[in-house]
SESEZA-196290 format. One line per field, with one value per atom (N, C-alpha, C): residue number from 1; x, y, z; chain. Coordinates in steps of 0.2 Angstrom, whole numbers. Layout:
N
i	NUM | ...;
u	X | ...;
v	Y | ...;
w	Z | ...;
ch	A | ...;
***
This chain:
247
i	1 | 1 | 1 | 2 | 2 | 2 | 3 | 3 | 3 | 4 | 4 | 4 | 5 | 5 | 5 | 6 | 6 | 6 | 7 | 7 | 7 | 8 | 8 | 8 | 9 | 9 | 9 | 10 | 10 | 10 | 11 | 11 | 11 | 12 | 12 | 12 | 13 | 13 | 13 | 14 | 14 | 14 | 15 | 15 | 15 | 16 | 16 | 16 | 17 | 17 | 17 | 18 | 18 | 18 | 19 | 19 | 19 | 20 | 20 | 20 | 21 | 21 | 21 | 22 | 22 | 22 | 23 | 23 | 23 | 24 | 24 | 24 | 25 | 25 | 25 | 26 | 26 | 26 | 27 | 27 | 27 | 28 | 28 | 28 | 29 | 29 | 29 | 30 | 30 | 30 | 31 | 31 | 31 | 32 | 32 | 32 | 33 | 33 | 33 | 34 | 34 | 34 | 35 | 35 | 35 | 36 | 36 | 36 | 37 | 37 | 37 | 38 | 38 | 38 | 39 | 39 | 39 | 40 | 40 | 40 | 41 | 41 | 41 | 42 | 42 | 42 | 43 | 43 | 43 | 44 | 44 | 44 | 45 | 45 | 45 | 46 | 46 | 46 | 47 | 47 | 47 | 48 | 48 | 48 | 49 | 49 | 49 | 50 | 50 | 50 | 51 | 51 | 51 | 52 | 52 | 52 | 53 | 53 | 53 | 54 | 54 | 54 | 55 | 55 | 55 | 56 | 56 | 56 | 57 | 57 | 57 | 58 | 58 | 58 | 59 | 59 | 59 | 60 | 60 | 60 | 61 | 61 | 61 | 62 | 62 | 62 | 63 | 63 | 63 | 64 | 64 | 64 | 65 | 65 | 65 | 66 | 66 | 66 | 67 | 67 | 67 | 68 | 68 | 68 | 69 | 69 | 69 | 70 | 70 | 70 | 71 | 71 | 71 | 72 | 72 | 72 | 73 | 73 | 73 | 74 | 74 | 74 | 75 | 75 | 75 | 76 | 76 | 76 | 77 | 77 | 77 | 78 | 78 | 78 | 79 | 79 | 79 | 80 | 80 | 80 | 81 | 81 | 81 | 82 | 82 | 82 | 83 | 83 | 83 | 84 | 84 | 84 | 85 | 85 | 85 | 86 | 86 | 86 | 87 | 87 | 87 | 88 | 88 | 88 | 89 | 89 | 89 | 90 | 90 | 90 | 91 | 91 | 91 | 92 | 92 | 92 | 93 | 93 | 93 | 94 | 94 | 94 | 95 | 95 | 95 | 96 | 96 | 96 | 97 | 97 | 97 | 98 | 98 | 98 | 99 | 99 | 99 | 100 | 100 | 100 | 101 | 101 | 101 | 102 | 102 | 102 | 103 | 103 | 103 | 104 | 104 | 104 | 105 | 105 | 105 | 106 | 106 | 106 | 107 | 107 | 107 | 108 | 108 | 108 | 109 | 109 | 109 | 110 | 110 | 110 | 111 | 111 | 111 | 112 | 112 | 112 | 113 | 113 | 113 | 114 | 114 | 114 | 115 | 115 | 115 | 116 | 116 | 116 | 117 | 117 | 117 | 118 | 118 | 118 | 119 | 119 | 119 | 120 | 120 | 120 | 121 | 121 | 121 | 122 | 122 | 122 | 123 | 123 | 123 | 124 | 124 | 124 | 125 | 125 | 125 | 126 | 126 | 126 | 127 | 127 | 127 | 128 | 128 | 128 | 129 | 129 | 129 | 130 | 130 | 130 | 131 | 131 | 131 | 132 | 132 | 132 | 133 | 133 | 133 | 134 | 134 | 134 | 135 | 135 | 135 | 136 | 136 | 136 | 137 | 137 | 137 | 138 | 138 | 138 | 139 | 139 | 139 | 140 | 140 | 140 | 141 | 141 | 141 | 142 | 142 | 142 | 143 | 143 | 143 | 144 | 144 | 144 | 145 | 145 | 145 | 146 | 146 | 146 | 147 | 147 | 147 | 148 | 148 | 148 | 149 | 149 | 149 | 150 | 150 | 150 | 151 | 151 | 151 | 152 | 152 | 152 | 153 | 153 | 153 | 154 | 154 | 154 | 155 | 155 | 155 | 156 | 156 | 156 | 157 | 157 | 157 | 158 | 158 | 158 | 159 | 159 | 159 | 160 | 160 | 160 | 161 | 161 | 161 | 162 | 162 | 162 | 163 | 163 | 163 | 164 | 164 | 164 | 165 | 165 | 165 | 166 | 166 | 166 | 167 | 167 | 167 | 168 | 168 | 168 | 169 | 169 | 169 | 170 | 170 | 170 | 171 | 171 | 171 | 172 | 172 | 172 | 173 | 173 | 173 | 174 | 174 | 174 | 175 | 175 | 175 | 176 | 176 | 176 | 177 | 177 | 177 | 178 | 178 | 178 | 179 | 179 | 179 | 180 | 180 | 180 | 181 | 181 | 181 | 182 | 182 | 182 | 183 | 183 | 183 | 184 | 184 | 184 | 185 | 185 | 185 | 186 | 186 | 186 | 187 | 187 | 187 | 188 | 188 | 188 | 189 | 189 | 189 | 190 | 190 | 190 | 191 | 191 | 191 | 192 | 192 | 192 | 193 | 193 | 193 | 194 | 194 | 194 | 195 | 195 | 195 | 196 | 196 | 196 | 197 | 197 | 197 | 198 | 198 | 198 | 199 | 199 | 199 | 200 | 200 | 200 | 201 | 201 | 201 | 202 | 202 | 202 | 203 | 203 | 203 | 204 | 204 | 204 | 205 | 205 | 205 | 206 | 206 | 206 | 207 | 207 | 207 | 208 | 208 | 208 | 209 | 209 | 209 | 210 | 210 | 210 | 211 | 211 | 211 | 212 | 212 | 212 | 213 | 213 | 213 | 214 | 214 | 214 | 215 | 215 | 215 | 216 | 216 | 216 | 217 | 217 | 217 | 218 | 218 | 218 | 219 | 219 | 219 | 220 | 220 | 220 | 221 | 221 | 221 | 222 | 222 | 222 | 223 | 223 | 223 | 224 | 224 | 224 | 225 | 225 | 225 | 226 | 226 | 226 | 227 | 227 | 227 | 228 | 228 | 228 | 229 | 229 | 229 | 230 | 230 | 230 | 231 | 231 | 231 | 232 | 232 | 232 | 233 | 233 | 233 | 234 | 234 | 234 | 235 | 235 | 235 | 236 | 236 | 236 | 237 | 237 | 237 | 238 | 238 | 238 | 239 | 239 | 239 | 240 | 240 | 240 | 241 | 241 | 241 | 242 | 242 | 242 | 243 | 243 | 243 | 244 | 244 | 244 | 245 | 245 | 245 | 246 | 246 | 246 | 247 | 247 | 247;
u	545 | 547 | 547 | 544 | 543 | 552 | 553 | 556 | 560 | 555 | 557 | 562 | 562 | 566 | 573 | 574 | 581 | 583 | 579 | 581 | 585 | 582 | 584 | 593 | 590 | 597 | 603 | 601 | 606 | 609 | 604 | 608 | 612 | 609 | 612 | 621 | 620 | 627 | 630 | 629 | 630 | 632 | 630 | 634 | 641 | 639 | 647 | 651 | 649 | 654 | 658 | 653 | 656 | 661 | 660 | 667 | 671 | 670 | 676 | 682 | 677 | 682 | 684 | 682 | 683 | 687 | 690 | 696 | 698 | 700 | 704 | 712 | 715 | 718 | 722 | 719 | 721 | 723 | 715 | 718 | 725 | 726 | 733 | 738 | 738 | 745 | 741 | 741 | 738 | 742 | 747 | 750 | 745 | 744 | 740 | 731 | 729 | 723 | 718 | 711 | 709 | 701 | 700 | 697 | 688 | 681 | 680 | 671 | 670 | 663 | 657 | 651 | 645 | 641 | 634 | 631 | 626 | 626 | 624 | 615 | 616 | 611 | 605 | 611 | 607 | 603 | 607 | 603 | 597 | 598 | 590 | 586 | 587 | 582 | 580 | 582 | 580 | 581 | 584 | 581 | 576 | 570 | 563 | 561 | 562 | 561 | 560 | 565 | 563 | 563 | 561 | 556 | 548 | 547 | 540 | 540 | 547 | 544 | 540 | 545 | 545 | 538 | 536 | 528 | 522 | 523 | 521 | 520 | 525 | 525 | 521 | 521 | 520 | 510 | 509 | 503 | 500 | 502 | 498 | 498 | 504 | 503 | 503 | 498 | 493 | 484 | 486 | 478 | 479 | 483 | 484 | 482 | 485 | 484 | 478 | 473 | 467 | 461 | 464 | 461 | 462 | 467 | 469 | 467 | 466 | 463 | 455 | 452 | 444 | 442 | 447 | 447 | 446 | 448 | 446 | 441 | 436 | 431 | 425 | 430 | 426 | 427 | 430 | 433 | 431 | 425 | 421 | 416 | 414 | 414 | 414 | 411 | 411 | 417 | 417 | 423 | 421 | 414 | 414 | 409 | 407 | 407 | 413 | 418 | 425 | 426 | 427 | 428 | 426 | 418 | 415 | 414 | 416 | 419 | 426 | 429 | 435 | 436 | 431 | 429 | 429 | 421 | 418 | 424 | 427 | 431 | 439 | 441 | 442 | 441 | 436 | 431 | 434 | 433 | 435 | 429 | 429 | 425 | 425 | 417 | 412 | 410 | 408 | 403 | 395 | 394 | 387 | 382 | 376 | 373 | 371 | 368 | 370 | 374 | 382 | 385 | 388 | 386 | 388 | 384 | 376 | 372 | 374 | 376 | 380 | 385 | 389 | 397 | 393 | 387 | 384 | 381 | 378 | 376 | 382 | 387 | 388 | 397 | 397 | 399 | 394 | 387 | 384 | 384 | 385 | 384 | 393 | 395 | 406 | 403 | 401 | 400 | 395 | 391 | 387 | 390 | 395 | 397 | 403 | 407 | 412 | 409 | 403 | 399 | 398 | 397 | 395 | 399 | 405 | 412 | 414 | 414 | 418 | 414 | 406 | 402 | 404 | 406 | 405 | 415 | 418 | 425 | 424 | 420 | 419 | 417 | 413 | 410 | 413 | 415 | 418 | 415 | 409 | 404 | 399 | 403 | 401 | 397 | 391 | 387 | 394 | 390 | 393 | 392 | 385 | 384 | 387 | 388 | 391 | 399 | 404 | 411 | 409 | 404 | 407 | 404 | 399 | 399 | 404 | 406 | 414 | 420 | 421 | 428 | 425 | 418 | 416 | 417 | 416 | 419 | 427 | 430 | 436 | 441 | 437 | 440 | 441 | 433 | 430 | 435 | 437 | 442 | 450 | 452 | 458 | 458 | 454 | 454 | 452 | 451 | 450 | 457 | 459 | 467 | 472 | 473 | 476 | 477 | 468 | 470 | 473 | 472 | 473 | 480 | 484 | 491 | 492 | 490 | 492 | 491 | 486 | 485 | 492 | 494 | 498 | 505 | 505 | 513 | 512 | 505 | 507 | 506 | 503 | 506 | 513 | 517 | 524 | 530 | 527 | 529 | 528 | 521 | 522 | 525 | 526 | 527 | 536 | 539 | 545 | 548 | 544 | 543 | 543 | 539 | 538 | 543 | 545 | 550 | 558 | 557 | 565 | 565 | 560 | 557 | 559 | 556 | 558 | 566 | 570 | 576 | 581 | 577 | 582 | 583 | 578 | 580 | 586 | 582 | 584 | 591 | 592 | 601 | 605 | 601 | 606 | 607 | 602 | 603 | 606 | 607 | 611 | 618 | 620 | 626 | 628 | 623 | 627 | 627 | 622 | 626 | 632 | 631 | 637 | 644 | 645 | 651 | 650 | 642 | 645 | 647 | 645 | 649 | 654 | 657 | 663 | 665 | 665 | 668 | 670 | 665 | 664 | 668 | 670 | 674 | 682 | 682 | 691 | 692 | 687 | 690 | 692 | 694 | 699 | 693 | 693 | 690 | 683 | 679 | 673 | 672 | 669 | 667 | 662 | 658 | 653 | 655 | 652 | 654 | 655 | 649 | 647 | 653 | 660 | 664 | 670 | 669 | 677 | 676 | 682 | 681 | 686 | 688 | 692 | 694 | 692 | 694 | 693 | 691 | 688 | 682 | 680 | 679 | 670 | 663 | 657 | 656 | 653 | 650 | 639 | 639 | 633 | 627 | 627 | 622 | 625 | 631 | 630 | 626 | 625 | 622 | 617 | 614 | 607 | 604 | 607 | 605 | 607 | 609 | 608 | 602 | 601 | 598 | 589 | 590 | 582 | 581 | 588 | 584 | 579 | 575 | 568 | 562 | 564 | 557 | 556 | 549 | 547 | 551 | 552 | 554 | 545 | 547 | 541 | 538 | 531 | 529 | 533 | 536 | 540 | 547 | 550 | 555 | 559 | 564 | 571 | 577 | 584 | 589 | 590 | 588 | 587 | 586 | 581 | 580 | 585 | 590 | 596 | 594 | 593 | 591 | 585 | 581 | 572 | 569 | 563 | 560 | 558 | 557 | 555 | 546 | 542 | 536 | 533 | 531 | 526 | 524 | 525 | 525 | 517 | 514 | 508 | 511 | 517 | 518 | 524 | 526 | 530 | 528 | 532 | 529 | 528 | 527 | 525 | 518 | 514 | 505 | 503 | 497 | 496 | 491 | 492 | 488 | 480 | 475 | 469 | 470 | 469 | 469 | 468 | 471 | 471 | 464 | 459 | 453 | 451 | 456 | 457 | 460 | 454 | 460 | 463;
v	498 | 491 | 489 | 484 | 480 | 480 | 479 | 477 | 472 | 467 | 460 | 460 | 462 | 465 | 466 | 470 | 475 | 468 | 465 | 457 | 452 | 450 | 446 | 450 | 456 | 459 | 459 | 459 | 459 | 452 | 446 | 439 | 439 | 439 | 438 | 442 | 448 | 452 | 446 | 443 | 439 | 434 | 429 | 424 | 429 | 432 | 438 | 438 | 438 | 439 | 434 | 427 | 421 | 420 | 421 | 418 | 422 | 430 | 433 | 431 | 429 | 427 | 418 | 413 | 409 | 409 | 413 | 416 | 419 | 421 | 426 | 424 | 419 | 415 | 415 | 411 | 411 | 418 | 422 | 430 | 433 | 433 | 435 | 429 | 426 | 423 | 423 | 427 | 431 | 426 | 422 | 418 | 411 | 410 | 406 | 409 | 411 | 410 | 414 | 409 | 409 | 411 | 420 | 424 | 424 | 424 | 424 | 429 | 432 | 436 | 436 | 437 | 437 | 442 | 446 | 449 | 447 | 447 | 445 | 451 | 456 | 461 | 458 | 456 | 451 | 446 | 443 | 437 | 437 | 442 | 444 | 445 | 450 | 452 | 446 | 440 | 436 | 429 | 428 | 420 | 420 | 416 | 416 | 413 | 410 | 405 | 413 | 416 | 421 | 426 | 429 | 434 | 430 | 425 | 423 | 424 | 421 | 423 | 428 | 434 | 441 | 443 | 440 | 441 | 439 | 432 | 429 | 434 | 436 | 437 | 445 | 448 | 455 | 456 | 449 | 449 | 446 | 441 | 441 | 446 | 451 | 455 | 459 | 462 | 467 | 464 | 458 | 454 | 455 | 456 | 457 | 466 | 466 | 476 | 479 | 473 | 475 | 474 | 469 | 466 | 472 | 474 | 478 | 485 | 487 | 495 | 494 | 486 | 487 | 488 | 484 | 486 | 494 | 496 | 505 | 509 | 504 | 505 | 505 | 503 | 499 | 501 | 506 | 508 | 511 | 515 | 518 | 512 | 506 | 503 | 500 | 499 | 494 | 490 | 487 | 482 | 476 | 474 | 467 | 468 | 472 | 474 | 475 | 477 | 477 | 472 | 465 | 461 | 454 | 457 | 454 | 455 | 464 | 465 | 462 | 462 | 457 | 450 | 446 | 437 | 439 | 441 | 440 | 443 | 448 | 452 | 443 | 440 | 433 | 430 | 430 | 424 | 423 | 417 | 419 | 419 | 426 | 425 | 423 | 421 | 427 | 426 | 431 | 430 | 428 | 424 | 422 | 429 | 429 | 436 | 439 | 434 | 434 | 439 | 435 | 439 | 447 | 445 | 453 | 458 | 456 | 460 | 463 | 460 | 461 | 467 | 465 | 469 | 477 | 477 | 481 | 487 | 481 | 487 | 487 | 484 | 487 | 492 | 492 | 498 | 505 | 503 | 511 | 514 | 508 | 510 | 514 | 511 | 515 | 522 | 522 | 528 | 532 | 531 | 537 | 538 | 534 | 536 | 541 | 539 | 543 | 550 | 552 | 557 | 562 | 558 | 562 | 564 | 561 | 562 | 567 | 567 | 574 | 580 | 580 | 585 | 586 | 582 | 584 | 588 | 585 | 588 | 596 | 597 | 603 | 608 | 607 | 611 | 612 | 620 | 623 | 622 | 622 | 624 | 616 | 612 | 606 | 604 | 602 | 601 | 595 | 594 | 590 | 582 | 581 | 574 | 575 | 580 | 581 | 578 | 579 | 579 | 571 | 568 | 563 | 557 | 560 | 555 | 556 | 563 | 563 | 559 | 558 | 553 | 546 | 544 | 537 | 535 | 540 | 537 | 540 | 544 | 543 | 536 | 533 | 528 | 523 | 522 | 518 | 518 | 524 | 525 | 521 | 523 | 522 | 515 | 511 | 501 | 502 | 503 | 497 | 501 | 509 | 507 | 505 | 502 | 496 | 491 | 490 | 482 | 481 | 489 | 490 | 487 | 489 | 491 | 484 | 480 | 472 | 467 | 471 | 466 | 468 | 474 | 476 | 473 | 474 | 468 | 464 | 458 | 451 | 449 | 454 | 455 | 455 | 460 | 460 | 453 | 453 | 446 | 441 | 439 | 433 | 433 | 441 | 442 | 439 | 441 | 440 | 433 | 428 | 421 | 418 | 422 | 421 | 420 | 425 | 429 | 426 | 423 | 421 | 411 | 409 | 402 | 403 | 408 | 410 | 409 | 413 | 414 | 408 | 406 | 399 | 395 | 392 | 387 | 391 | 396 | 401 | 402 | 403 | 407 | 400 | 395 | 391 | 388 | 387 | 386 | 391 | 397 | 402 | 400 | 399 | 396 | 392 | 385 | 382 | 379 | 385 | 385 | 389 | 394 | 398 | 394 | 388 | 385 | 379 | 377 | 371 | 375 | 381 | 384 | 385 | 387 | 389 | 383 | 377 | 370 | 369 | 369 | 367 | 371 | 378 | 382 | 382 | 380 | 380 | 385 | 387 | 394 | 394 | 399 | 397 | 403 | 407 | 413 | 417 | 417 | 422 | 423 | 432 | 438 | 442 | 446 | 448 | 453 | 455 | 459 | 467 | 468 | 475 | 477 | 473 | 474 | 472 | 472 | 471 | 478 | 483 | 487 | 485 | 480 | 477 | 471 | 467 | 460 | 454 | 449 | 442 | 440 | 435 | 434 | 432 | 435 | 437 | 429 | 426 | 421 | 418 | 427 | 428 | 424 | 423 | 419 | 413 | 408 | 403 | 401 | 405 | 404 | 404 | 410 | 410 | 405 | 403 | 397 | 390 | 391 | 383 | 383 | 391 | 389 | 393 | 394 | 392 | 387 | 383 | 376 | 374 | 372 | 368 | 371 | 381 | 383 | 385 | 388 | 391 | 399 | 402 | 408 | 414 | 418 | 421 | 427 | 426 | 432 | 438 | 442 | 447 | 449 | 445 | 445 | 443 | 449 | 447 | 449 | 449 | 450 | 458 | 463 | 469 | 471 | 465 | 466 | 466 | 465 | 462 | 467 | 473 | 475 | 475 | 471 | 468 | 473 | 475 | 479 | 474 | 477 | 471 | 475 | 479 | 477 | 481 | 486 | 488 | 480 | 481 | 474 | 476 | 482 | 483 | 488 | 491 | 496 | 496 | 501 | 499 | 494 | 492 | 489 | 494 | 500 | 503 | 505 | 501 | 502 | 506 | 511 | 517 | 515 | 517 | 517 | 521 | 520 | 523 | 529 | 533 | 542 | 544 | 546 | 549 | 555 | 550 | 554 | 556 | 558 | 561 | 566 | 572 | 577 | 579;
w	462 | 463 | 470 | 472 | 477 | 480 | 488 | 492 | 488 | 488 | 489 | 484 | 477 | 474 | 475 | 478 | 482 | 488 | 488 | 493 | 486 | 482 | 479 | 476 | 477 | 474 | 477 | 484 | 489 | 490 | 488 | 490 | 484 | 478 | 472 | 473 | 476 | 478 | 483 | 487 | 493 | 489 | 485 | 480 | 477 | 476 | 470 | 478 | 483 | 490 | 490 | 489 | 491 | 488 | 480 | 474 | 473 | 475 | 474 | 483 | 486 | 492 | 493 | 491 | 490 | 483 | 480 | 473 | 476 | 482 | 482 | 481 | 484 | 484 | 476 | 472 | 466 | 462 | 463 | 459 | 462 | 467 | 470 | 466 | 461 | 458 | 452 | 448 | 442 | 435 | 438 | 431 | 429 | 422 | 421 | 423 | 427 | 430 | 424 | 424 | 419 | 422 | 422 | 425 | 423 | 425 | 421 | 426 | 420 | 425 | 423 | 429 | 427 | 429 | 425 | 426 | 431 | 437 | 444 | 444 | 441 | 437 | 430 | 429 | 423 | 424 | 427 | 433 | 436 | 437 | 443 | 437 | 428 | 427 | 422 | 421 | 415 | 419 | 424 | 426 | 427 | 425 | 422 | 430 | 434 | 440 | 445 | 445 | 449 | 447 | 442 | 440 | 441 | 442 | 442 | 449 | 454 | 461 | 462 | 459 | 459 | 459 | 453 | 451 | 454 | 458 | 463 | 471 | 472 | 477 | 477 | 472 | 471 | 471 | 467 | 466 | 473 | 476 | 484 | 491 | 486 | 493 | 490 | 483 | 480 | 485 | 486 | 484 | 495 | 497 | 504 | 506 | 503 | 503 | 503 | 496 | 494 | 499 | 505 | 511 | 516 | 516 | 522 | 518 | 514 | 510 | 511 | 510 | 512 | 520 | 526 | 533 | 533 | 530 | 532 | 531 | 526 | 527 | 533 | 537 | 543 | 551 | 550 | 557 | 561 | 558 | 566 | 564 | 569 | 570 | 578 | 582 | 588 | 588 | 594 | 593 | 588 | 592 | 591 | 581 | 579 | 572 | 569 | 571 | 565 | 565 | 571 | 570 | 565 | 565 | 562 | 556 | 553 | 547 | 545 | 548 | 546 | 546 | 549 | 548 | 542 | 539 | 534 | 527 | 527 | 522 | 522 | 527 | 526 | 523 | 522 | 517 | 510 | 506 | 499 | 496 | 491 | 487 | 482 | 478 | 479 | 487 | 490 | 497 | 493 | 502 | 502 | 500 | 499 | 496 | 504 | 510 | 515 | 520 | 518 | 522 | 517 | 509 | 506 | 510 | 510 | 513 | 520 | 524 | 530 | 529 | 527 | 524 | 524 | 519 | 515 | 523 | 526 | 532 | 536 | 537 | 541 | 540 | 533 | 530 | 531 | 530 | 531 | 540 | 543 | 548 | 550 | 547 | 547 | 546 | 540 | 535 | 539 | 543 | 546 | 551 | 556 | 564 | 560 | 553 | 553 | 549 | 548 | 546 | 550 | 556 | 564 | 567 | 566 | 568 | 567 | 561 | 558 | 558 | 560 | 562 | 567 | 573 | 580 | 578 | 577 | 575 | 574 | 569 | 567 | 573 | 576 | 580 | 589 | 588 | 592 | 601 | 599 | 607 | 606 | 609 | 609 | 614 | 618 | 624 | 628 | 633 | 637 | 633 | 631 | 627 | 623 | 618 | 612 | 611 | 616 | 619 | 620 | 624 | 626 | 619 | 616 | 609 | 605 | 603 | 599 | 604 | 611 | 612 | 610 | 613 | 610 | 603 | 598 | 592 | 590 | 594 | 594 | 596 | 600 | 604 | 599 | 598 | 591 | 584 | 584 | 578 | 579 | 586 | 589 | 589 | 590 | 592 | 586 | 580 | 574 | 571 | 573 | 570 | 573 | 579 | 582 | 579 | 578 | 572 | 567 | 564 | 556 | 556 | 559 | 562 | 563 | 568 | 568 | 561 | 558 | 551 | 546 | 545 | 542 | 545 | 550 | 552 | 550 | 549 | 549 | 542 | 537 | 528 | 531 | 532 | 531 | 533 | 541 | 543 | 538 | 535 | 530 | 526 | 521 | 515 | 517 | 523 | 524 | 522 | 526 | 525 | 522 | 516 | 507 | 505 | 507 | 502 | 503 | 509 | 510 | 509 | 509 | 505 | 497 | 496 | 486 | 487 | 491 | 490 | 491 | 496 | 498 | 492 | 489 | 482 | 476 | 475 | 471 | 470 | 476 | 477 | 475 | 477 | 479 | 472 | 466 | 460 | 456 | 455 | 454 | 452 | 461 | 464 | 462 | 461 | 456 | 448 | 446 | 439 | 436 | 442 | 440 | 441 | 445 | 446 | 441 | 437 | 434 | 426 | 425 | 419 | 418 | 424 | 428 | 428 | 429 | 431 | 422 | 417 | 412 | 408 | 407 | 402 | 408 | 411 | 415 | 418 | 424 | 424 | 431 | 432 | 440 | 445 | 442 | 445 | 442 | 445 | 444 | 448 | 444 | 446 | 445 | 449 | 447 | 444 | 437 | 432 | 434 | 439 | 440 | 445 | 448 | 452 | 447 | 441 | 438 | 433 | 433 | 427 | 423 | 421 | 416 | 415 | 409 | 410 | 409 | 411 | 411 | 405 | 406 | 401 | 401 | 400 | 402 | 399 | 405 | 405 | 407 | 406 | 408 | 405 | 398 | 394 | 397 | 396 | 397 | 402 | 409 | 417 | 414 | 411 | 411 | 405 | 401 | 396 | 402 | 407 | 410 | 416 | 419 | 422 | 419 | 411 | 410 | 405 | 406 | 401 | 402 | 397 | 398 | 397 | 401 | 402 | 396 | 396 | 392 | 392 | 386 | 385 | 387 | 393 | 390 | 386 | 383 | 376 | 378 | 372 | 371 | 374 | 377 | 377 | 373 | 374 | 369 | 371 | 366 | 369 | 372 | 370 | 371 | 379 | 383 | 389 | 395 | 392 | 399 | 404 | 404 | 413 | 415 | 410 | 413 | 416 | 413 | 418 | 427 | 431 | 434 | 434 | 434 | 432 | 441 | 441 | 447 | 450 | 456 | 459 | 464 | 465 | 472 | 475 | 474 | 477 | 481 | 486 | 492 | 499 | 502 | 509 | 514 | 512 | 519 | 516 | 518 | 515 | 520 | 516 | 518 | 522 | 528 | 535 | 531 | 537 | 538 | 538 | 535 | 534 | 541 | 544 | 550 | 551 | 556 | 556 | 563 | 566 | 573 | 572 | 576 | 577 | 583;
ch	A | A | A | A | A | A | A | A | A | A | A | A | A | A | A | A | A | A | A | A | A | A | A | A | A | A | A | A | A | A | A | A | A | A | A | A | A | A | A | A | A | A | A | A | A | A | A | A | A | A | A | A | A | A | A | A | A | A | A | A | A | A | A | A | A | A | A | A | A | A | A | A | A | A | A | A | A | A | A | A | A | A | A | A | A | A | A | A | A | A | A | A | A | A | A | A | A | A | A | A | A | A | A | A | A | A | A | A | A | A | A | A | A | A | A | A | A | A | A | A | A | A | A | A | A | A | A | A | A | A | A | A | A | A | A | A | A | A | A | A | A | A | A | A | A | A | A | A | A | A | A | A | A | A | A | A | A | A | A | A | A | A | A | A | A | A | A | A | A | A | A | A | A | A | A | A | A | A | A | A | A | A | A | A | A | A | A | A | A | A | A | A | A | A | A | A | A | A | A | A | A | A | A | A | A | A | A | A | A | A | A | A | A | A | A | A | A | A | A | A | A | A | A | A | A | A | A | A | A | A | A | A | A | A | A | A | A | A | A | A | A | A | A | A | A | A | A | A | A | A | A | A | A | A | A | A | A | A | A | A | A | A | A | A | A | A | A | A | A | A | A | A | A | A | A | A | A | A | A | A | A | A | A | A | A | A | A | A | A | A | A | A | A | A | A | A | A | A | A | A | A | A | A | A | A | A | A | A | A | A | A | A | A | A | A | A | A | A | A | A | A | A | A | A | A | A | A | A | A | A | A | A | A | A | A | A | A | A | A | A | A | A | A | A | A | A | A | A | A | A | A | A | A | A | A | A | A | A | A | A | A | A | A | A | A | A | A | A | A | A | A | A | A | A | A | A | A | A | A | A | A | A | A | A | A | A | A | A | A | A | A | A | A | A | A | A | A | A | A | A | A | A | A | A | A | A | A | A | A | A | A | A | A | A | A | A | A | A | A | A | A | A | A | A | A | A | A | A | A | A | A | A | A | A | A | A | A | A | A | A | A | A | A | A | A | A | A | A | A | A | A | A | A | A | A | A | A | A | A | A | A | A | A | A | A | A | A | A | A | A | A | A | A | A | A | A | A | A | A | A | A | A | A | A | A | A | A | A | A | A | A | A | A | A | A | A | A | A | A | A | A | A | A | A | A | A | A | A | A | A | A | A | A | A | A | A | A | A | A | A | A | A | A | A | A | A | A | A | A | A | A | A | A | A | A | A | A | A | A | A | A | A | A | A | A | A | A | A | A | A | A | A | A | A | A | A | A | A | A | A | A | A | A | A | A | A | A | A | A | A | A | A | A | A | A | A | A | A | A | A | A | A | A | A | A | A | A | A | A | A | A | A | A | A | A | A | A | A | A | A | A | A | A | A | A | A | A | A | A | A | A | A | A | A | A | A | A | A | A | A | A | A | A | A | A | A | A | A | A | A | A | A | A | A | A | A | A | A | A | A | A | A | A | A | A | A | A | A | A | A | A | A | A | A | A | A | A | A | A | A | A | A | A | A | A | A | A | A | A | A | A | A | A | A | A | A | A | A | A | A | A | A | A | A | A | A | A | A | A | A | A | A | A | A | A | A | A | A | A | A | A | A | A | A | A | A | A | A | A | A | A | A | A | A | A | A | A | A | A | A | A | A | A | A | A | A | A | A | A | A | A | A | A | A | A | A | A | A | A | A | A;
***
């Protein structure tokens, strides 16, 4: 499961923060108060608006990953060729047959410097040319994984971005349906259910029937789901570097 995930779950816990302490007041005079709690759990796995973020989000930085996993094709490379293998890997495709062509040579040319490389690697009693052709494509290796390194922060950076634009709207509609169910059944107090072990009165469908009025229900779901799979989302956020090909 995705980060962003364990994000949503943490604001979602950050609303349960707000109403157990904006109630505290009233819970401390226990007479008449009319208690009432929500699966904040539940929340996350069936509101349909953001389980699609979810999926939104999962699937552009799978389609970012898949960007940054073809750059490694490319790394013993020249500077001003990895660069130009990175223009073109920008591009949306299909590519022009032109620039695929491109792509294509100058993949083999990745492919033969890191062939020679790992020859020169190998070998113990290396000539004076020999050393100084192994650090040139050492070097070579080291500046395209600088870059790698820089593309992978600025997936993470963006995905941040993303991901806290999803959360903005999101919480804040949560938030207030839990207070217009709450408003509507008289309740003086809610709480998140996974913080009460006794008590109140589970108003978790109500939230979740207000807040996917209108939508479409999606194929196969049923009541059975309450703790939703959330669905391999592209993996973790610590995407796996360039195979380390220096020795």
């Amino acid at each position: 499961m995705l980060h962003e995930t364990a994000t949503f779950t943490r604001a979602l816990a950050a609303i349960a923060l707000a109403i157990v302490c904006a109630s505290t007041g009233l819970a401390q005079d226990a007479t008449g108060t009319k208690i009432a709690v929500v699966s904040l759990q539940r929340v996350q796995a069936d509101y349909q608006k953001l389980r699609a973020q979810e999926q939104n989000l999962g699937q552009w930085l799978q389609q970012r990953r898949g960007y940054h996993d073809q750059l490694t094709n490319f790394v013993f490379l020249p500077k001003k060729e990895f660069e130009e293998a990175l223009e073109i890997l920008q591009q949306t495709p299909p590519l022009a047959e032109e620039n695929q062509q491109r792509l294509e040579e100058l993949r083999r040319i990745s492919d033969k410097n890191d062939e020679r490389f790992c020859e020169l690697r190998a070998k113990t009693d290396r000539t004076a040319e020999e050393t100084a052709e192994f650090n040139a494509l050492q070097d070579m290796y080291d500046a395209s994984a600088e870059t790698l390194k820089g593309v992978q922060e600025s997936i993470m950076q963006e995905l941040g971005a993303r991901r806290q634009t999803a959360l903005a709207g999101l919480m804040d509609t949560v938030e207030q349906a839990i207070n217009t169910v709450a408003e509507e059944g008289g309740y003086d107090v809610v709480l998140d259910a996974d913080m009460v072990f006794y008590g109140g009165e589970d108003i978790t469908d109500a939230v979740l029937a207000h807040l996917n009025e209108g939508l479409e229900q999606p194929v196969g779901d049923n009541d059975e789901q309450g703790n939703g799979e959330q669905g391999q989302q592209g993996g973790g956020e610590g995407d796996e570097q360039a195979g380390e090909q220096g020795g």
